[in-house]
C-alpha positions as CSV (number, residue, x, y, z in Angstrom):
1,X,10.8,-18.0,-16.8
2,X,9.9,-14.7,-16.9
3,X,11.7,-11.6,-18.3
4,X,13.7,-10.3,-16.0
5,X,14.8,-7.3,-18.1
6,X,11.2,-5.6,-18.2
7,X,10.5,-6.5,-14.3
8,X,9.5,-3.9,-12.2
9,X,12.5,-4.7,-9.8
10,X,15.3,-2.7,-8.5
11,X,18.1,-3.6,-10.7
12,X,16.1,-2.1,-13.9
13,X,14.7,1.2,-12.3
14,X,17.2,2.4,-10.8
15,X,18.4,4.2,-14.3
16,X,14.8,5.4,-14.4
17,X,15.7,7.1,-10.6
18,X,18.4,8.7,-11.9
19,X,17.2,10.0,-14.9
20,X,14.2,11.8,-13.0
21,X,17.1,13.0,-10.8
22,X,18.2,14.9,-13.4
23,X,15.4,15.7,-14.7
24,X,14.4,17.9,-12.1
25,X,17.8,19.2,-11.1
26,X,18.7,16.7,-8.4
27,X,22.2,15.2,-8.0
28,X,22.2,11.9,-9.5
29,X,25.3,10.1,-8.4
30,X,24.3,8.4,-5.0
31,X,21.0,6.9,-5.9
32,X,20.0,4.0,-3.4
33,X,17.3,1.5,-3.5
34,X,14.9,2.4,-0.4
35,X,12.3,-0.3,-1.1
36,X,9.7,-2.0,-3.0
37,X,5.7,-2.1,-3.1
38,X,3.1,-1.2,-5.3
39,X,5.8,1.7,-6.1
40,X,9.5,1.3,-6.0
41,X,11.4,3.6,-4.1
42,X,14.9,5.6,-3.8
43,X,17.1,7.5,-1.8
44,X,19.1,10.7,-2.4
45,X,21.1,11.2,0.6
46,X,23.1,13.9,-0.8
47,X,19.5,16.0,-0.7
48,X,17.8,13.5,1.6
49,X,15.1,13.7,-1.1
50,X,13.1,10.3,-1.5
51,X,12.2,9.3,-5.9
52,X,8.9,7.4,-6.0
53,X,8.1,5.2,-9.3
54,X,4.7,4.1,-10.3
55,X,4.1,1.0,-11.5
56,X,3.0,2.0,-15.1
57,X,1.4,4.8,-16.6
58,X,-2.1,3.3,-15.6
59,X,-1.1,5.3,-12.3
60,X,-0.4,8.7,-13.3
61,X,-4.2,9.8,-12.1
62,X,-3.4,7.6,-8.3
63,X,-0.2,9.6,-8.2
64,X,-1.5,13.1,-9.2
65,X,-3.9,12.2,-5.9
66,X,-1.5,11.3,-3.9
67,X,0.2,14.5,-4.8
68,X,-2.7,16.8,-3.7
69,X,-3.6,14.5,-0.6
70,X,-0.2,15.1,0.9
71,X,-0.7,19.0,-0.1
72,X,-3.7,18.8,2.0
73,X,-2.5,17.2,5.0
74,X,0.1,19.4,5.2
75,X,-2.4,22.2,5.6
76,X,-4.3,20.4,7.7
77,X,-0.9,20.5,10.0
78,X,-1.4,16.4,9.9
79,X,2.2,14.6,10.8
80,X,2.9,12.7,7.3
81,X,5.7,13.0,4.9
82,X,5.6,15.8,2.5
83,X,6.9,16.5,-0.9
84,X,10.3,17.6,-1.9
85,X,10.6,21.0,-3.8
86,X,11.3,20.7,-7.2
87,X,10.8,23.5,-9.9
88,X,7.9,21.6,-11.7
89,X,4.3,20.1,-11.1
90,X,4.4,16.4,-10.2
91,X,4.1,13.8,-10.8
92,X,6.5,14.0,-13.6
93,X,7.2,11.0,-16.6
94,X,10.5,9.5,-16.7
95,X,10.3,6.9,-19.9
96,X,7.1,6.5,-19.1
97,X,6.4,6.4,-15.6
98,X,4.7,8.8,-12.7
99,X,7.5,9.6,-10.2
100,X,7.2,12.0,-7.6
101,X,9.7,13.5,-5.0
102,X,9.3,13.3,-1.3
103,X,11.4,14.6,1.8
104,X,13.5,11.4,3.1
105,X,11.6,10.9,6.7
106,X,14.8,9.7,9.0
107,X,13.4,6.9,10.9
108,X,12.0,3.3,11.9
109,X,9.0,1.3,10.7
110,X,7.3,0.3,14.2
111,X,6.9,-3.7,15.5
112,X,4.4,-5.8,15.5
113,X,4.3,-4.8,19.4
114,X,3.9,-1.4,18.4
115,X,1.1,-1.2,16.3
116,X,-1.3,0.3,18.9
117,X,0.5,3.3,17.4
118,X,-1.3,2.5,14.1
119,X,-4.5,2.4,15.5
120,X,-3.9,6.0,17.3
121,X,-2.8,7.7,14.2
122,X,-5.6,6.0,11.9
123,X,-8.2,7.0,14.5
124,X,-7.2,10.9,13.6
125,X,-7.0,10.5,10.2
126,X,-10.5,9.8,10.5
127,X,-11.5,12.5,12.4
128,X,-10.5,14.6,8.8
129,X,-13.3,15.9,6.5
130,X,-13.3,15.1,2.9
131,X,-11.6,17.9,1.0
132,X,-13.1,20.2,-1.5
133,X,-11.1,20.6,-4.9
134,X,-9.8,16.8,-4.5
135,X,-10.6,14.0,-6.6
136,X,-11.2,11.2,-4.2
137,X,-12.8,8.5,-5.6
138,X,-15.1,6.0,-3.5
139,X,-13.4,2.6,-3.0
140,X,-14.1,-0.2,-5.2
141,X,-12.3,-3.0,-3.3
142,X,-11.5,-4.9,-6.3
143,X,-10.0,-2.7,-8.2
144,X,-7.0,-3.7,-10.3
145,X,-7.4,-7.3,-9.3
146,X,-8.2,-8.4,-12.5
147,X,-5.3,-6.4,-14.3
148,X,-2.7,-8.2,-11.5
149,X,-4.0,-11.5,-12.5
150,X,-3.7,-11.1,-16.0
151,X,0.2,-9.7,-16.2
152,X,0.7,-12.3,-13.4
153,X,3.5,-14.9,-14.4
154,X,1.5,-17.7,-12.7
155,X,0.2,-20.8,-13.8
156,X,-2.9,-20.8,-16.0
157,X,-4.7,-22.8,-12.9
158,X,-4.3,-20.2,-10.6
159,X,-5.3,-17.2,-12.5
160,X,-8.6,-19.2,-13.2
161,X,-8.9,-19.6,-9.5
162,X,-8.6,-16.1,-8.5
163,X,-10.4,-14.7,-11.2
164,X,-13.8,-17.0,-9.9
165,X,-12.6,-16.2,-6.5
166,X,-12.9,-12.2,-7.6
167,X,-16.5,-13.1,-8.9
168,X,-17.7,-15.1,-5.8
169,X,-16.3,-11.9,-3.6
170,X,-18.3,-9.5,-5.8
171,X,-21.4,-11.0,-4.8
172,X,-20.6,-11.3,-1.3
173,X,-19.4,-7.5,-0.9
174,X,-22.9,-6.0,-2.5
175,X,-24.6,-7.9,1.1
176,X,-22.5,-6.4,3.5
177,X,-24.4,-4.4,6.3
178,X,-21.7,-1.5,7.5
179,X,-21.4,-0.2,10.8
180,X,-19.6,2.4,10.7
181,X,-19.6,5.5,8.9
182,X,-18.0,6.7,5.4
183,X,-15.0,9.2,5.4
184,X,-11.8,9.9,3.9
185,X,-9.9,6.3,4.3
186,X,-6.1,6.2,3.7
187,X,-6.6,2.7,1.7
188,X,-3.4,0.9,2.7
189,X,-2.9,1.0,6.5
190,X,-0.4,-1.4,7.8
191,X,3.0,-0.8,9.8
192,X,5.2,-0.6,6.7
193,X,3.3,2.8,6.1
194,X,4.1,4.5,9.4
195,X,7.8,5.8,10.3
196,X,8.4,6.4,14.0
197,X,11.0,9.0,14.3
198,X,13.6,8.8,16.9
199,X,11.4,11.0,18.8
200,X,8.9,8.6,18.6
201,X,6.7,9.8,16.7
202,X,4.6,8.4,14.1
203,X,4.4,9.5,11.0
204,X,1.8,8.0,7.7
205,X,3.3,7.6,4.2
206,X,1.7,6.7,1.3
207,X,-1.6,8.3,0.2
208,X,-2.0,7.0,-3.8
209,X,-4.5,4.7,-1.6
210,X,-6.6,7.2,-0.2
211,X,-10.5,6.9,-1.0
212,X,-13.8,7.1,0.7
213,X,-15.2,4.0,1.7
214,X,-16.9,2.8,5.3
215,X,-14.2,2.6,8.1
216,X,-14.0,-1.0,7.9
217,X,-12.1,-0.9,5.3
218,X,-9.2,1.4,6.3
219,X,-9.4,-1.4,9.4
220,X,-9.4,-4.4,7.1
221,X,-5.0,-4.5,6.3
222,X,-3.9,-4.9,10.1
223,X,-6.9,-6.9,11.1
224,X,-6.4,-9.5,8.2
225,X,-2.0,-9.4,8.8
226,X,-3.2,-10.4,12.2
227,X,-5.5,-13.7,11.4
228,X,-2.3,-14.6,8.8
229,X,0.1,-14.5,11.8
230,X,1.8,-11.5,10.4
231,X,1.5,-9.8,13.9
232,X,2.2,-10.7,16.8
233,X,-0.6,-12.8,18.6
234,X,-2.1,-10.0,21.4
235,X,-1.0,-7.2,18.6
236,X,-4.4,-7.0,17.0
237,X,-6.2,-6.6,20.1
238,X,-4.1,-3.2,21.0
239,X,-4.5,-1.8,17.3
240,X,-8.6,-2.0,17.9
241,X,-8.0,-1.0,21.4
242,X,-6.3,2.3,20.3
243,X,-8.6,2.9,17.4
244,X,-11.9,2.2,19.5
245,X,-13.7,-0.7,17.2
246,X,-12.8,-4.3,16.9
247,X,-13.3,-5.3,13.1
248,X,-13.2,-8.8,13.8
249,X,-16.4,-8.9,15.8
250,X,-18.3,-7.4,13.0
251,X,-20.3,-10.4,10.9
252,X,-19.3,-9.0,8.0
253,X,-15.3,-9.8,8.7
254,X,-14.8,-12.9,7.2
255,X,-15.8,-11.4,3.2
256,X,-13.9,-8.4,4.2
257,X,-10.8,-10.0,5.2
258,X,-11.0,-12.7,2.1
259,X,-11.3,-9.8,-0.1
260,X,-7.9,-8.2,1.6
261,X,-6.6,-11.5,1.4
262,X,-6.9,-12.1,-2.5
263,X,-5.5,-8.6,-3.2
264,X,-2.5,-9.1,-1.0
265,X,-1.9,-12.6,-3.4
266,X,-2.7,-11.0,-6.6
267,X,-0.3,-7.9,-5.2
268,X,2.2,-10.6,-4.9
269,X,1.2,-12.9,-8.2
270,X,2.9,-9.8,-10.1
271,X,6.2,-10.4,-8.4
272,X,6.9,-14.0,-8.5
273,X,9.9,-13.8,-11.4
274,X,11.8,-11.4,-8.6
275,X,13.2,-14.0,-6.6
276,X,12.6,-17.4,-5.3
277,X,11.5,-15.7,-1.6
278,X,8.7,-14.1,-3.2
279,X,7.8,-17.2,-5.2
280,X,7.7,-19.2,-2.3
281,X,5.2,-16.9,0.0
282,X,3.1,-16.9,-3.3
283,X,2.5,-20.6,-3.2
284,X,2.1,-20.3,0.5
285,X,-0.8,-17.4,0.1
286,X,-2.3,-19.3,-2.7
287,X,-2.3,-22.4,-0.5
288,X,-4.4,-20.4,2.0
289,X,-6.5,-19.0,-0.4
290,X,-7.7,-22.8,-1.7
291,X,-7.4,-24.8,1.6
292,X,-7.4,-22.6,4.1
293,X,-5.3,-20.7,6.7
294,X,-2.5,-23.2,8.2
295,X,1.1,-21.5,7.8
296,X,2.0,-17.8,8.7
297,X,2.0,-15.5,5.9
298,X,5.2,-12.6,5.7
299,X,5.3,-9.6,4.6
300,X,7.8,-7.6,2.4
């Protein structure tokens, strides 16, 4: 089994939350588990400030980025969530991880039904230039695979399996023929990073992603969520509707989309000790990945 004590789950960072709290100057009492991804986030409610872990330290540089994307966007009067005021650069290190501070968006993620509003705010995202002054580094689409395979609590088996399904992937990727130009990409669009506001507007979160890559790629999240039955079945079809390009009719779909695939299951292969829910959908990804697509993936 593995040790729960040094997981990256919410009942051991929550100390590191609070101690970043104070830290900076922010009241510490009410700290409230917000959610978990490739970061783990809180809630301040007293401030309605929002705390922001890293993984590990091999993040700082992704969260310094994220930190001047957002800085940018904001001058670029963009709708996104911006950064909470505190009396120091961020990130900052809390016992040894990058947290930042961001304003707590009040707010909804959208449906599957509503992810035509995705595809809207994606297609202005790429209408930005790429900024002068930030470090944005071009996308390599397998990075950190190999890392999440390695500090994965899976069996031996499947770590050999996704490491030769990394190396058959390489060889694919360097043959794809683009179509569409390269840009700024927000490198993790899917309907967990949008917030509609009771307004109705929607709002993007989460730039440690961002990078420059061909467009496909910023397409590649919703477009694969959709061929796992993650999305409602006529959902897909009003994302590329709104943004104005249908990924899926592109040849090279099927290498992108396996490539999204195994990062989404080595994403996952680092969770597996959280609970048995998360050890089940690995199986069922991993299932996919060896025999093909025949049960619905979810999401978290």
């Amino acid at each position: 089994m593995p040790d729960r004590s040094k997981a990256f789950i919410p009942e051991n960072l929550g100390a590191v939350a609070r101690a970043a709290c104070r830290q900076v100057g922010l009241p510490d009492g009410d700290v409230q588990f917000l959610r978990l991804g490739q970061n783990i986030l809180y809630h301040v409610p007293e401030v309605r400030a929002v705390v922001r872990i890293a993984r590990d330290s091999s993040y700082s540089a992704d969260a310094a980025k994220e930190v001047a994307v957002a800085t940018w966007l904001a001058e670029e009067d963009v709708p996104t969530v911006q950064l909470f005021d505190v009396d120091c650069a961020q990130p900052i290190c809390c016992h040894g991880y990058p947290v930042t501070f961001w304003r707590y968006l009040p707010g909804r993620e959208p449906s599957g039904a509503e992810v035509s509003i995705l595809g809207e705010i994606l297609r202005n995202f790429h209408r930005l230039t790429v900024p002068e002054g930030i470090p944005i580094p071009k996308l390599n689409p397998l990075d950190r695979v190999t890392d999440r395979i390695e500090r994965a609590p899976i069996p031996e088996p499947d770590k050999e399996f996704l490491a030769q399904t990394k190396e058959d992937l390489s060889v694919k990727l360097r043959e794809l023929n683009y179509e569409l130009p390269v840009g700024v990409n927000h490198g993790d669009v899917h309907i967990k990073n949008v917030i509609i506001s009771p307004e109705g507007m929607g709002t993007l979160i989460d730039f440690e992603a961002v990078n420059i890559a061909h467009r496909e790629w910023d397409l590649a999240k919703t477009a694969t969520e959709a061929a796992m039955g993650m999305l409602p079945a006529d959902a897909y079809s009003r994302f590329s509707d709104s943004y104005g390009y249908d990924l899926t009719s592109w040849e090279g779909f099927p290498t992108i989309c396996s490539t999204t695939q195994l990062r989404m299951v080595t994403w996952l292969a680092q969770n597996v000790g959280h609970n048995e829910k998360v050890a089940n959908e690995y199986r069922k990804r991993m299932q996919t990945l060896r025999h093909g697509f025949t049960e619905a993936w979810s999401g978290f």
